[in-house]
C-alpha positions in Angstrom: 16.2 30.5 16.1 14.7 28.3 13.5 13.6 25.1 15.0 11.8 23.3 11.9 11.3 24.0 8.0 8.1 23.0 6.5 8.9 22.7 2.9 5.8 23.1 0.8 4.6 22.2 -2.6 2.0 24.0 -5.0 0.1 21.6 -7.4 -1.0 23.3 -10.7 -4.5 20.9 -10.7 -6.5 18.5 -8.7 -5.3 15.9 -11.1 -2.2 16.6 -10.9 -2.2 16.8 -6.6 -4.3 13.1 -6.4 -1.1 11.3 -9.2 1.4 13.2 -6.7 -0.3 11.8 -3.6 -0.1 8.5 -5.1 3.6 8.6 -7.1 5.3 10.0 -3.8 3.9 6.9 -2.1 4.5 4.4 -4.6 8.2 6.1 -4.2 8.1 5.3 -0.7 7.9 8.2 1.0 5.1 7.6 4.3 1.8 9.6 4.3 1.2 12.1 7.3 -1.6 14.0 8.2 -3.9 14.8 5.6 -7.2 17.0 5.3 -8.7 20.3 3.3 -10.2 23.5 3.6 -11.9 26.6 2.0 -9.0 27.0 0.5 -6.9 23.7 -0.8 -6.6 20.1 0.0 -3.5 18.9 1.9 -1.4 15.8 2.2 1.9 15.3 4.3 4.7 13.1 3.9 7.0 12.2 6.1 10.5 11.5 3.8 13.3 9.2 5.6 15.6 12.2 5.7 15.0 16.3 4.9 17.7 18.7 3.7 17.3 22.1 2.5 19.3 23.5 -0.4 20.0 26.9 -1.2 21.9 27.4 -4.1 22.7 30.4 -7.4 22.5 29.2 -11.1 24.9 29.7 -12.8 23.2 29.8 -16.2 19.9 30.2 -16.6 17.7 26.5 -16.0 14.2 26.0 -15.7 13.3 25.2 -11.9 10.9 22.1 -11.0 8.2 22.5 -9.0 9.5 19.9 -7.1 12.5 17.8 -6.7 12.4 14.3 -5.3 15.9 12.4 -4.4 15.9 9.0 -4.4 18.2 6.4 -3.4 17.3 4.0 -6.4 16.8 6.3 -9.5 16.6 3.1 -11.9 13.5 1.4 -9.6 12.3 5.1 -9.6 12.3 5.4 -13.4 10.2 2.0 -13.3 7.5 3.2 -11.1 6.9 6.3 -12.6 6.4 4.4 -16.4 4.4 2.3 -14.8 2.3 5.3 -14.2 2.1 5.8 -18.0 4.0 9.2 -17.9 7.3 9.9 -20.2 10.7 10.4 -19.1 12.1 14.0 -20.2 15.4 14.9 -20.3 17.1 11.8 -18.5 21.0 12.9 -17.9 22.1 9.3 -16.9 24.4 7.7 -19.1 25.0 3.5 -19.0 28.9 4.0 -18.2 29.9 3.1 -14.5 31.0 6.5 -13.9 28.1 8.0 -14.7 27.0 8.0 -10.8 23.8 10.4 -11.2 20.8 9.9 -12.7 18.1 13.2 -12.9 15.1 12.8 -15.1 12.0 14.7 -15.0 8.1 13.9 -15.9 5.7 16.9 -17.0 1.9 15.9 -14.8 -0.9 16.5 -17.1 -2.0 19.9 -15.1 1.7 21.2 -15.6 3.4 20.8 -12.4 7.0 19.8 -13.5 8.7 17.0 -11.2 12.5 16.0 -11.1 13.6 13.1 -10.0 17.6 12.7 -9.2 19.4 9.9 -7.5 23.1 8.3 -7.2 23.4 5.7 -9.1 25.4 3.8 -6.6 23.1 4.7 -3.7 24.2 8.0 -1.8 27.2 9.0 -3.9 29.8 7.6 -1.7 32.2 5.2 -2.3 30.5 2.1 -2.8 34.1 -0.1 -1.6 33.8 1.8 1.4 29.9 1.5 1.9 27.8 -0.9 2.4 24.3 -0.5 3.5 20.5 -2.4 3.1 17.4 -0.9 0.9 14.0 -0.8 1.8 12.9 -3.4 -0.9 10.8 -6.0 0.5 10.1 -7.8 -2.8 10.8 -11.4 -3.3 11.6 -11.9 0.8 9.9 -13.6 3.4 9.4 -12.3 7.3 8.6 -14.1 10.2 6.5 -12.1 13.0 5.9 -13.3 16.3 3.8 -11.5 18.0 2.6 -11.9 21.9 -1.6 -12.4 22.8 -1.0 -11.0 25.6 -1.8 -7.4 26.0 -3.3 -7.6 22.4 -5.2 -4.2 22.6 -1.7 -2.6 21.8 0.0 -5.5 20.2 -2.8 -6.5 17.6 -1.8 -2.3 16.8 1.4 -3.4 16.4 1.0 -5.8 13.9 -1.3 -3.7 11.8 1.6 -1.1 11.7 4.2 -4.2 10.6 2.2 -5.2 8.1 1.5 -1.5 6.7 5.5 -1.3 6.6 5.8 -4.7 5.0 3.2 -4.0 2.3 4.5 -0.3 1.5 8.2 -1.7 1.3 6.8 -4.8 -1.6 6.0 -7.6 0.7 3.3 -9.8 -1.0 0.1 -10.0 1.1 0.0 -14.0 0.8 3.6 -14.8 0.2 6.0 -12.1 2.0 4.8 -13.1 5.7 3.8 -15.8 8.5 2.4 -14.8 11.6 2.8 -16.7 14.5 1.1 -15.7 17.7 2.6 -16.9 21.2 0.9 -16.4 24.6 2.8 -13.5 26.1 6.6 -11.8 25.5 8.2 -14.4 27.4 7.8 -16.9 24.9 8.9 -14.4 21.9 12.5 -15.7 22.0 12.0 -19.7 21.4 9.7 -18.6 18.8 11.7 -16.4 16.7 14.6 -18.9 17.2 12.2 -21.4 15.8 11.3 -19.8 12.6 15.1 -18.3 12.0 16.3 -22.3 12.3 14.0 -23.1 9.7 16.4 -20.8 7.4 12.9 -19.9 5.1 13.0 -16.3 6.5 15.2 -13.2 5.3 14.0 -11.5 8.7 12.3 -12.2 12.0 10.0 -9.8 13.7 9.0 -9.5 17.4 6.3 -7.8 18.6 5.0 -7.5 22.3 4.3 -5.1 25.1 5.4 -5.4 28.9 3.6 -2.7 31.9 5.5 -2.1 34.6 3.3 -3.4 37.8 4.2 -3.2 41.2 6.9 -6.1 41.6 10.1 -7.5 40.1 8.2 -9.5 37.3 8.5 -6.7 34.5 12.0 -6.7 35.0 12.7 -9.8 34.6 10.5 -10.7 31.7 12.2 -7.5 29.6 15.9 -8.6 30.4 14.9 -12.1 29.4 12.9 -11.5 26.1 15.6 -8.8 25.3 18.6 -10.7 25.7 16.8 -14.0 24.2 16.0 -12.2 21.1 19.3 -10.7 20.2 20.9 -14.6 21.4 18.5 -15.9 18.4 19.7 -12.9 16.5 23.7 -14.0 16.6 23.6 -17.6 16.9 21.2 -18.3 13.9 22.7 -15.4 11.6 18.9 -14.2 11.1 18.3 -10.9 11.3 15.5 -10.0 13.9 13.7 -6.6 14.1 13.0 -5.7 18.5 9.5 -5.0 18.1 8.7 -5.6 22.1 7.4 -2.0 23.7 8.6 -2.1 27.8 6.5 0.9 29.2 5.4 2.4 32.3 2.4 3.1 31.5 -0.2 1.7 29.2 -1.0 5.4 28.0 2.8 5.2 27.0 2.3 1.9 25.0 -1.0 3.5 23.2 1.6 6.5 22.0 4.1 3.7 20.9 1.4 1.5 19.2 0.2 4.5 16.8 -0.5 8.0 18.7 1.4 10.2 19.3 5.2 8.3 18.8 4.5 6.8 15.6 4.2 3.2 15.6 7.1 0.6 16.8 5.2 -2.1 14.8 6.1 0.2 11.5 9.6 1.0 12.6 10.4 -2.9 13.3 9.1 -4.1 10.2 11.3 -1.4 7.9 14.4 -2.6 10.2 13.8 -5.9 9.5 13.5 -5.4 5.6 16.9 -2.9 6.1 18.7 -5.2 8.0 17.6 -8.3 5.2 18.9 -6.4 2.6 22.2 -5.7 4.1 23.1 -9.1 4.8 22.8 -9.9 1.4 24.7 -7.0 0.6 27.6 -7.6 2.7 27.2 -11.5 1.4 27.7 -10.3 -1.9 30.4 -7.8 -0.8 32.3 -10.2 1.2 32.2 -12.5 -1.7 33.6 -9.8 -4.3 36.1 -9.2 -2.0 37.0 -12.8 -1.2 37.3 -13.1 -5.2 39.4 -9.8 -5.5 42.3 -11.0 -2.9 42.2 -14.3 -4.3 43.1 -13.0 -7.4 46.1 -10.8 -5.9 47.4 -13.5 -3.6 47.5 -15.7 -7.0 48.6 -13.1 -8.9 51.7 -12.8 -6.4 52.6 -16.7 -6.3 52.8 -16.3 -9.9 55.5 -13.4 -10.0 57.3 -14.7 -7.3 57.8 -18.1 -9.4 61.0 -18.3 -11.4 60.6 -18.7 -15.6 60.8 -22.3 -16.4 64.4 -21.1 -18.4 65.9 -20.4 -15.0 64.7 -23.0 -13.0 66.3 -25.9 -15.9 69.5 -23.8 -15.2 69.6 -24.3 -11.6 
């Protein structure tokens, strides 16, 4: 049975396969594996989320050679000018019920790209939906990170940083780093910089090795449960950063081997999670608006014309 697809695309020129490498990334998507051979050079990216559609025209169209979705189509459009090429045959429209937007650009070797997105985000309901973006622009994170065990946390932080900078954090102005001893003092840290109420996000980065007594456990149940109590009682979101492994070969696969890296993973949590408050700030708030407007609309209807009330 099929266990994986590996969906491939052909670029008509060198030219045009170095401006894809660098659009798809500018669009977010996070580089794999890359090399060459006799043959062709290779780059892989490693999307968010994969589908595969099959589907029958209708009518006849002309196919892309390949089709991106986005879940910002507008941002999208903005990137790709600023890479100086020309919009073709944009189908959005500026009325709210126009939810899809699907452009394409022509690269200068001829490989055709299409770009389509919901306006909206995913299509859904948006009432009913409510959910953060990976923009890191105009935000500022706090990362704590531990000195202790530093060969794999220093990893960390140079995989938190790469997420940071590939999501728009500024290199100066997007982040502060504060270093602490060892995981145990994590917590009062992060607490510290959420109280400050400067940061959209907090980020908390350590590693704990299991050694032959009860100290590991101890120090992961308390660094755990300290760092989700700073979480809730200061309203800041804060990304769990902190590896708790067996082994240190374990950690080394966490820290940018063979499992990715945590580091990476916390830091686009933390710019998720920042986004979604605000969005459910600002959805909350709509709301609060639209049932004011019913509840007053209400005590006005169930009020009695100033006619009837002189009569009584």
């Amino acid at each position: 049975m099929v266990n994986w697809v590996h969906l491939t695309v052909v670029a008509k020129s060198s030219g045009d396969f170095q401006v894809l490498v660098r659009l798809l990334e500018a669009l977010g998507l996070r580089k794999g594996f890359a090399g060459e051979s006799k043959n062709c050079c290779f780059q892989e990216f490693l999307p968010s989320d994969a589908k595969l559609h099959l589907f029958e025209p209708t009518k006849p169209v002309t196919g892309s050679d390949l089709v991106i979705a986005v879940a910002d189509p507008d941002s999208a459009a903005q990137i790709v000018k600023r890479f100086g090429f020309e919009i073709l045959r944009d189908s959005s429209g500026p009325d709210p019920e126009d939810l899809m937007r699907d452009f394409r650009i022509h690269l200068t070797g001829g490989t055709e790209v299409q770009i389509v997105g919901f306006q909206s985000g995913d299509g859904t309901d948006t009432d009913q939906v409510t959910e953060g973006n990976l923009q890191a622009k105009n935000k500022h994170f706090g990362i704590v990170v531990s000195r202790f065990n530093s060969f794999i946390t220093e990893r960390l932080l140079g995989g938190t940083l790469d997420g940071l900078k590939r999501c728009g954090a500024r290199r100066q102005s997007g982040y502060d780093i504060l270093r602490v001893p060892g995981a145990f003092e994590i917590p009062s840290a992060a607490r510290t910089l959420a109280e400050t109420g400067k940061y959209d996000a907090i980020i908390c980065l350590g590693c704990l090795l299991r050694g032959d007594t009860a100290h590991y456990d101890v120090i992961a149940n308390e660094v755990a449960r300290g760092i989700g109590q700073s979480a809730q009682e200061t309203g800041v979101p804060h990304a769990f950063g902190v590896l708790t492994c067996d082994t240190l070969e374990q950690a080394i696969d966490r820290a940018g081997l063979k499992s990715g890296n945590k580091g990476f993973d916390a830091a686009l949590a933390a710019v998720e999670m920042a986004n979604l408050k605000k969005a459910v700030s600002a959805h909350s708030a709509a709301l609060g608006v639209k049932h004011a407007g019913a509840r007053a609309g209400k005590r006005s209807s169930k009020r009695k014309p100033r006619s009837s009330r002189l009569k009584s």
